[in-house]
Rosetta silent file (secondary structure, phi, psi, omega in degrees, C-alpha in Angstrom):
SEQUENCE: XXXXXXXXXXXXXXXXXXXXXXXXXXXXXXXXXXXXXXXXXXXXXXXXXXXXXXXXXXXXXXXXXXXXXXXXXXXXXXXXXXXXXXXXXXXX
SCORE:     score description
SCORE:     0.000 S_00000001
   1 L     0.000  152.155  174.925  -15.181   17.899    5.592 S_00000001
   2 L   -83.831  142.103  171.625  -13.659   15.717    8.319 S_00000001
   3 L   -73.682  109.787  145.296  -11.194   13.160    7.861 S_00000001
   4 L   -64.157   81.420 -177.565  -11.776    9.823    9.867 S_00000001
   5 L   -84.587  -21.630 -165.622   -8.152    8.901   11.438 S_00000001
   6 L   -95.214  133.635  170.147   -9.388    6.973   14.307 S_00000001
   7 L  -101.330   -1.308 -179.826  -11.041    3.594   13.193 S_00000001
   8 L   -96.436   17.560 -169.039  -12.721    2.770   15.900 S_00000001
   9 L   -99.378  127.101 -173.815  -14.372    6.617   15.815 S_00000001
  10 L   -73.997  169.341 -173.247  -17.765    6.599   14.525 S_00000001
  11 L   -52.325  150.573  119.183  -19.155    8.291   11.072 S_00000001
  12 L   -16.397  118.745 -179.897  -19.727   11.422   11.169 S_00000001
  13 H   -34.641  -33.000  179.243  -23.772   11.814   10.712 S_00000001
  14 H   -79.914  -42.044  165.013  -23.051   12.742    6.930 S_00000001
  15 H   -49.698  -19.787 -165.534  -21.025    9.590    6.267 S_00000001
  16 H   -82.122  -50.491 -109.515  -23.912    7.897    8.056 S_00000001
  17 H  -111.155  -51.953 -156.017  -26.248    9.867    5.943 S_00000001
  18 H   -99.241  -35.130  162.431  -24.430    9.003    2.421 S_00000001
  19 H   -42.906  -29.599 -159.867  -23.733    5.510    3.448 S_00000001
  20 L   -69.005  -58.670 -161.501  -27.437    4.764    3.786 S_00000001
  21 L   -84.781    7.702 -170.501  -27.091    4.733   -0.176 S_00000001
  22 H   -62.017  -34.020 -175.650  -23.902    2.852   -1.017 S_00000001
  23 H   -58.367  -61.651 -136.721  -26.265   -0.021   -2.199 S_00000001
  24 H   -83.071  -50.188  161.812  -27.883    2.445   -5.045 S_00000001
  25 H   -10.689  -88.152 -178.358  -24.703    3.655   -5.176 S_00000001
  26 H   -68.436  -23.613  145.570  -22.655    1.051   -6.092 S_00000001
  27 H   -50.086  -27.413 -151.800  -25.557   -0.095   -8.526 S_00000001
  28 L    96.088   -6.218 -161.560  -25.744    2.384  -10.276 S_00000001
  29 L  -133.660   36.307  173.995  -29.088    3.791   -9.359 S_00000001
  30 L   -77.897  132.181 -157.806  -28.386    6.590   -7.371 S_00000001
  31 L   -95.365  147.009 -160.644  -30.426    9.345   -8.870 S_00000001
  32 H   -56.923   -6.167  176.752  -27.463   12.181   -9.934 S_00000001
  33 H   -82.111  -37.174 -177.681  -27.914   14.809   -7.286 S_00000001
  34 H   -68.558  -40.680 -147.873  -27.349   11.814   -4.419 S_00000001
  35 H  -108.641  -17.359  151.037  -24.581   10.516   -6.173 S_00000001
  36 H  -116.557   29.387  151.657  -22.402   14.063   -6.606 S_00000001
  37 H   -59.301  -68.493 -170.972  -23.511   14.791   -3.033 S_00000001
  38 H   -51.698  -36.711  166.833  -21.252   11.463   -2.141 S_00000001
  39 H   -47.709  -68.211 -153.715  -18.717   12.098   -4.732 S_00000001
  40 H   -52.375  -39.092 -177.730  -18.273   15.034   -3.171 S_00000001
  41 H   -66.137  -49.523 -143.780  -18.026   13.252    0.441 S_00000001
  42 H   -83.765  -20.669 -172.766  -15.938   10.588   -0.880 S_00000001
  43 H   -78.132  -31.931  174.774  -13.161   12.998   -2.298 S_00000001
  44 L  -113.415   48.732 -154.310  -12.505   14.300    0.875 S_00000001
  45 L  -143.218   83.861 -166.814  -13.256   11.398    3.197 S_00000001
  46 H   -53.361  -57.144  171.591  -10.344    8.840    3.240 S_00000001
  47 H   -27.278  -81.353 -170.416  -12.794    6.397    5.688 S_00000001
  48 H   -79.014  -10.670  157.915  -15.531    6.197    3.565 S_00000001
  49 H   -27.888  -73.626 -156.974  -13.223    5.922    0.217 S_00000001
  50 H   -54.949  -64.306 -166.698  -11.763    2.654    1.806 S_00000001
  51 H   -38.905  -61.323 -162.291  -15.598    1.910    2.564 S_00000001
  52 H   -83.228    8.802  174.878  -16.878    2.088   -0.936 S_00000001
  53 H  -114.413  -19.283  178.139  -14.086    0.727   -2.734 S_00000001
  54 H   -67.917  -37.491 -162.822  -13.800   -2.457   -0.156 S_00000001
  55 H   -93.968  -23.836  150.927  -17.206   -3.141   -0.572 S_00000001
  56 H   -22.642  -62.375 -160.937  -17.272   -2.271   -4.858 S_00000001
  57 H   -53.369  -71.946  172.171  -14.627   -5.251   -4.529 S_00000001
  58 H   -49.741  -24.749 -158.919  -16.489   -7.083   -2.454 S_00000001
  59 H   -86.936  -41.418 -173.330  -20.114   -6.830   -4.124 S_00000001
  60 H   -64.689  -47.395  167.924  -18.011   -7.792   -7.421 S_00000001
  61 H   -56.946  -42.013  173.652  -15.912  -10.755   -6.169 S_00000001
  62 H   -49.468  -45.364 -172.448  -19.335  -11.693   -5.018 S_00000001
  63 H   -83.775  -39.706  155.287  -20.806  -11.447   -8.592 S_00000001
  64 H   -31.687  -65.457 -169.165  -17.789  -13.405   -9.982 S_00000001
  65 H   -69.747  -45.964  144.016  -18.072  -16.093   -7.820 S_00000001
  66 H   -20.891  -83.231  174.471  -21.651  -16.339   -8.557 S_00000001
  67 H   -76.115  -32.701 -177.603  -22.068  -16.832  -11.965 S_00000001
  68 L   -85.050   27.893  178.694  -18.647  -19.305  -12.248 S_00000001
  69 L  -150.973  120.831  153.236  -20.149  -21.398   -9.073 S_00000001
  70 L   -70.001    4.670 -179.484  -23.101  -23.253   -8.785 S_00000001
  71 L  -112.719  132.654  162.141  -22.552  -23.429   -4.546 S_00000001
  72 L   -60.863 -167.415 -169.821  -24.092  -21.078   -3.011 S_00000001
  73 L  -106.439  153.102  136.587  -21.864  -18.636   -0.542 S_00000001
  74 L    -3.617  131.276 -170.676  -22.773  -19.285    3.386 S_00000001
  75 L  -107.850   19.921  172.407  -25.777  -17.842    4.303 S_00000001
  76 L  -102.768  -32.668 -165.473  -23.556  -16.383    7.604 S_00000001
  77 H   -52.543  -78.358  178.781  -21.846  -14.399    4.938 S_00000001
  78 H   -21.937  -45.522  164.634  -24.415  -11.591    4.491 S_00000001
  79 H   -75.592  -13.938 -178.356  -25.065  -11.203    8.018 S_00000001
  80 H   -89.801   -7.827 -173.176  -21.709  -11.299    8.786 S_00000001
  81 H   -83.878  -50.834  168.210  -21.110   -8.389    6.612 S_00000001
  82 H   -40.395  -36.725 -162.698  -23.987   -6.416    7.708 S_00000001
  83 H   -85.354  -45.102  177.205  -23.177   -6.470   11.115 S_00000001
  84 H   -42.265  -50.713 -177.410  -19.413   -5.841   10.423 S_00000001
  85 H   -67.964  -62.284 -169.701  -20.942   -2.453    8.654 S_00000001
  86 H  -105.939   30.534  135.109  -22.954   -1.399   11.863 S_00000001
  87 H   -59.932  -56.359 -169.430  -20.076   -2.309   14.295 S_00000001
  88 H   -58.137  -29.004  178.885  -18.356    0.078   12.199 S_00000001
  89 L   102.076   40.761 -172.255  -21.542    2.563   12.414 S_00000001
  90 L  -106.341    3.857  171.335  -21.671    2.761    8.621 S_00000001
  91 L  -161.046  172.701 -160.720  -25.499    2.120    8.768 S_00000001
  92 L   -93.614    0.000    0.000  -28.080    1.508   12.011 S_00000001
């Protein structure tokens, strides 16, 4: 598998491809064939490591903040993330 050194170089179709499911993923509710396809991707694919462990972090800090806060987050946040994600190309 390829290695993504450049960051401004876009995914590879199969990062694009495996990415699609990081929500399901990251849930939990990736059915097990999908989920040691990406394993598979993720061991040798530095790029989308950093992807899926930035955004674990993120979905979790998120979940944190949530239940100890009754204010909601910015309603720019979400959008700002999506869009951050298909600058990067990790989903269309």
């Amino acid at each position: 598998m390829v290695q993504h050194t450049d960051p401004h170089a876009p995914h590879s179709p199969q990062c694009q491809a495996l990415l699609e499911q990081l929500g399901d993923y990251i849930d939990g509710e990736l059915e097990a064939s999908l989920c040691a396809q990406l394993e598979a991707h993720l061991s040798s694919c530095r790029d989308c490591r950093v992807l899926v462990d930035t955004t674990r972090k993120t979905v979790l800090l998120y979940r944190q903040h949530r239940r100890e806060s009754e204010i909601p987050l910015p309603p720019d946040i979400t959008t700002r993330l999506w869009q951050a994600l298909q600058d990067n190309g990790c989903v269309e």
